[in-house]
C-alpha positions as CSV (number, residue, x, y, z in Angstrom):
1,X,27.7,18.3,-52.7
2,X,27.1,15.5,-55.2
3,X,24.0,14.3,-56.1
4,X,21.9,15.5,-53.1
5,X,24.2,14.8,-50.0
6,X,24.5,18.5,-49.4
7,X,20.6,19.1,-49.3
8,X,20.4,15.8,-46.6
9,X,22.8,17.3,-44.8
10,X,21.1,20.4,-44.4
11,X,17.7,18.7,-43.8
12,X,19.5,16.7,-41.1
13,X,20.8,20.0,-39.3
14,X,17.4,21.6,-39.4
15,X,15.9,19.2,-36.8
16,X,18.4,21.2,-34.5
17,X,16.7,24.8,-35.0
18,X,13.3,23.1,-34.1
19,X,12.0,24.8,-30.5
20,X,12.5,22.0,-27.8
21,X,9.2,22.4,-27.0
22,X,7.4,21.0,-29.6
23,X,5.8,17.4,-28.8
24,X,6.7,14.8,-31.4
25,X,6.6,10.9,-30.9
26,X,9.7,9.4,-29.5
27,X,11.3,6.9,-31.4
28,X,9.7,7.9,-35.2
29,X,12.1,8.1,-37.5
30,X,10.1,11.6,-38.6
31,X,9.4,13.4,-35.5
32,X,5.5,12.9,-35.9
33,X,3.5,15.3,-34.6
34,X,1.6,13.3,-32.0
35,X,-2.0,14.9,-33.5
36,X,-1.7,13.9,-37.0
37,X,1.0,11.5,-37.4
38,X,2.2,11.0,-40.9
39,X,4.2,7.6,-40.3
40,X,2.7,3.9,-39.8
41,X,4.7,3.5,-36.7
42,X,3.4,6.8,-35.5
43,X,-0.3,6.0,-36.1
44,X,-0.3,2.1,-34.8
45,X,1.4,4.0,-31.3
46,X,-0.9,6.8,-31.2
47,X,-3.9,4.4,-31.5
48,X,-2.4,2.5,-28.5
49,X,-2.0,5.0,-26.4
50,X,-5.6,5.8,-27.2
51,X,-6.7,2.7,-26.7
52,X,-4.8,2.5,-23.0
53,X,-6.1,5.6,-22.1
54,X,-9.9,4.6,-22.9
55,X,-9.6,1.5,-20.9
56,X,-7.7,3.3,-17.9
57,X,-10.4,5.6,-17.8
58,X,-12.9,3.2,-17.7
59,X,-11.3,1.3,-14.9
60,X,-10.8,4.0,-13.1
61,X,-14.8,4.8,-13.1
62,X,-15.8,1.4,-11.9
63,X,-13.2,1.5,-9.5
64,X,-15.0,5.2,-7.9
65,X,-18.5,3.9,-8.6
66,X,-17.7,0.7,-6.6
67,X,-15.8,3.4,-4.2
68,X,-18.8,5.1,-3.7
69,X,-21.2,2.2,-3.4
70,X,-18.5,0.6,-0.6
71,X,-19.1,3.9,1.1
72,X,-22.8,4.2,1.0
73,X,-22.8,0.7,2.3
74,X,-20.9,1.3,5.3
75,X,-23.1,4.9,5.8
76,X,-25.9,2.3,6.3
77,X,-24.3,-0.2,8.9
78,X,-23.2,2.8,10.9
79,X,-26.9,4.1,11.1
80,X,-28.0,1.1,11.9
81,X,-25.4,0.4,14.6
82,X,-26.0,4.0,15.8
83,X,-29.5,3.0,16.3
84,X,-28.5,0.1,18.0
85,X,-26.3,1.5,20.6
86,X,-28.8,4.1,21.3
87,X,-30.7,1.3,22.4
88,X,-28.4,0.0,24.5
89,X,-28.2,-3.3,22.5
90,X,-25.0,-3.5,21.0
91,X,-21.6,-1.7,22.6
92,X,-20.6,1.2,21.0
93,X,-17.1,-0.1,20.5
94,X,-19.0,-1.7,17.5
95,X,-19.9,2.2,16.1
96,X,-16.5,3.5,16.7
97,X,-14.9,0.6,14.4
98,X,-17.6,1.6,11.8
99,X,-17.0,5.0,11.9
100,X,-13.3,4.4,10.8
101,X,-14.2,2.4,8.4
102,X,-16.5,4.6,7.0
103,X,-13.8,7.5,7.2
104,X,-12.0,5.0,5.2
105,X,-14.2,4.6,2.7
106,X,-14.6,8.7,2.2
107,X,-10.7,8.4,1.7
108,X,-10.9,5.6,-0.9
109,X,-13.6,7.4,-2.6
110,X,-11.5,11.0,-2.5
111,X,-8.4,8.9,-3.6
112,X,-10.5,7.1,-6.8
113,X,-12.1,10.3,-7.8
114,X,-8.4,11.8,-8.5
115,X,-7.4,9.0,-10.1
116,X,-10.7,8.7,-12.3
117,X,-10.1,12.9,-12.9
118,X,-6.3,11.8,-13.9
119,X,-7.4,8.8,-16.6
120,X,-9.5,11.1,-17.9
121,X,-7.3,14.2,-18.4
122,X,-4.8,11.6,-20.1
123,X,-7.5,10.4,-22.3
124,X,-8.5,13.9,-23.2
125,X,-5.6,14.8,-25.9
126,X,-6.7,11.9,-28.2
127,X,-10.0,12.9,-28.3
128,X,-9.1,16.1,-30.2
129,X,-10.5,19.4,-30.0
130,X,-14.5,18.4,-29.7
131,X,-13.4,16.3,-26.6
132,X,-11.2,19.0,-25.0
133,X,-14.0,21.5,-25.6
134,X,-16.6,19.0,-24.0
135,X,-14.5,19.2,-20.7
136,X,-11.9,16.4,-18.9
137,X,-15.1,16.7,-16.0
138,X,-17.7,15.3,-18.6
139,X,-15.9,12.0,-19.8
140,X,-17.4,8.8,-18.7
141,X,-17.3,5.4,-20.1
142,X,-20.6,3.8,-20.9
143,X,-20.8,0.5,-18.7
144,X,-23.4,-2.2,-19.7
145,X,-25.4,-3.7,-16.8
146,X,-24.8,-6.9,-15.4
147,X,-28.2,-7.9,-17.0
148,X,-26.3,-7.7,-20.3
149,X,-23.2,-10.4,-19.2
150,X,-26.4,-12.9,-17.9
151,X,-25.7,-16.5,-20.2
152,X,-28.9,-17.6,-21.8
153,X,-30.1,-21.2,-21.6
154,X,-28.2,-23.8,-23.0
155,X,-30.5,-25.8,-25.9
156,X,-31.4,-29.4,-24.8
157,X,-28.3,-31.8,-25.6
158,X,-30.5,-34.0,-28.0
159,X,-31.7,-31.9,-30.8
160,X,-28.2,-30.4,-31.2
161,X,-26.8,-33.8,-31.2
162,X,-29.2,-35.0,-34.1
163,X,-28.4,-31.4,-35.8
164,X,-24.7,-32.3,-35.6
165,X,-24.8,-35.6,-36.8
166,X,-26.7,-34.5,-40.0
167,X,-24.6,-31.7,-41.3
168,X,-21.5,-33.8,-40.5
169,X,-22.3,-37.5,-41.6
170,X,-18.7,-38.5,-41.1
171,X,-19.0,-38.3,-37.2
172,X,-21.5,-41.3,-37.9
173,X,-19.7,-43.1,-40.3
174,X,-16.2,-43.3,-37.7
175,X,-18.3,-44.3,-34.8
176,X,-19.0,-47.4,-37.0
């Protein structure tokens, strides 16, 4: 061939004798291994992916822990109802409408604990072998307290005023 095409055409038609079955990122121009991409474009989509995977597994957590609570909830007004029909206060129409929605609740909670145990297993590659040999079961996403996201008192208007108007003496001078 002359000056190289030969050797590119060769290394074009070796891509063919790869096994089908090994995972490469779609749409790299080098058929990146998706655990240790070589290529920018391969990295920047691989850290994405990561990225989307974290925060789909940490929805998916809130979304079973808020499942759960929903259920434990409705546990309570059933007991409560229970009580009360037992008493002969309230009609036990009341408990049966509970009761389903409590049944509802242990479905929703079923039905978010897949979906939490899916997030998690497509999270799992990225996290390399230490992750995989930690176990899909043991990821969980570490979700600050509500006492964290609580706004802290706003400083009186005045002294921030007078601290304004001295680092910035123009302010003053186009009110004049």
């Amino acid at each position: 061939g002359e000056k190289g095409q030969a050797k590119s055409r060769m290394m074009r038609g070796l891509v063919r004798l790869l096994d089908p079955e090994i995972p490469y990122i779609a749409g790299s121009e080098l058929h990146d291994d998706p655990l240790q991409p070589i290529s920018q474009y391969g990295r920047r989509l691989i850290a994405a992916e990561t990225v989307r995977a974290f925060f789909d597994v940490a929805l998916a957590q809130v979304l079973q822990e808020e499942a759960e609570e929903n259920r434990e909830r409705v546990s309570r007004l059933v007991g409560y109802n229970r009580a009360r029909v037992e008493a002969g206060v309230t009609a036990e129409g009341e408990l049966l409408r509970l009761q389903v929605e409590l049944d509802r609740g242990t479905n929703d909670v079923a039905l978010a604990e897949v979906e939490f145990t899916r997030s998690r297993a497509r999270l799992a590659p990225y996290l390399g072998e230490a992750g995989l040999r930690a176990g899909v079961a043991t990821i969980r996403v570490a979700v600050p307290s509500a006492a964290a996201f609580t706004p802290s008192a706003l400083p009186a208007l005045e002294p921030v005023l007078k601290a304004a108007s001295e680092r910035r003496p123009e302010l003053l001078a186009g009110r004049a």
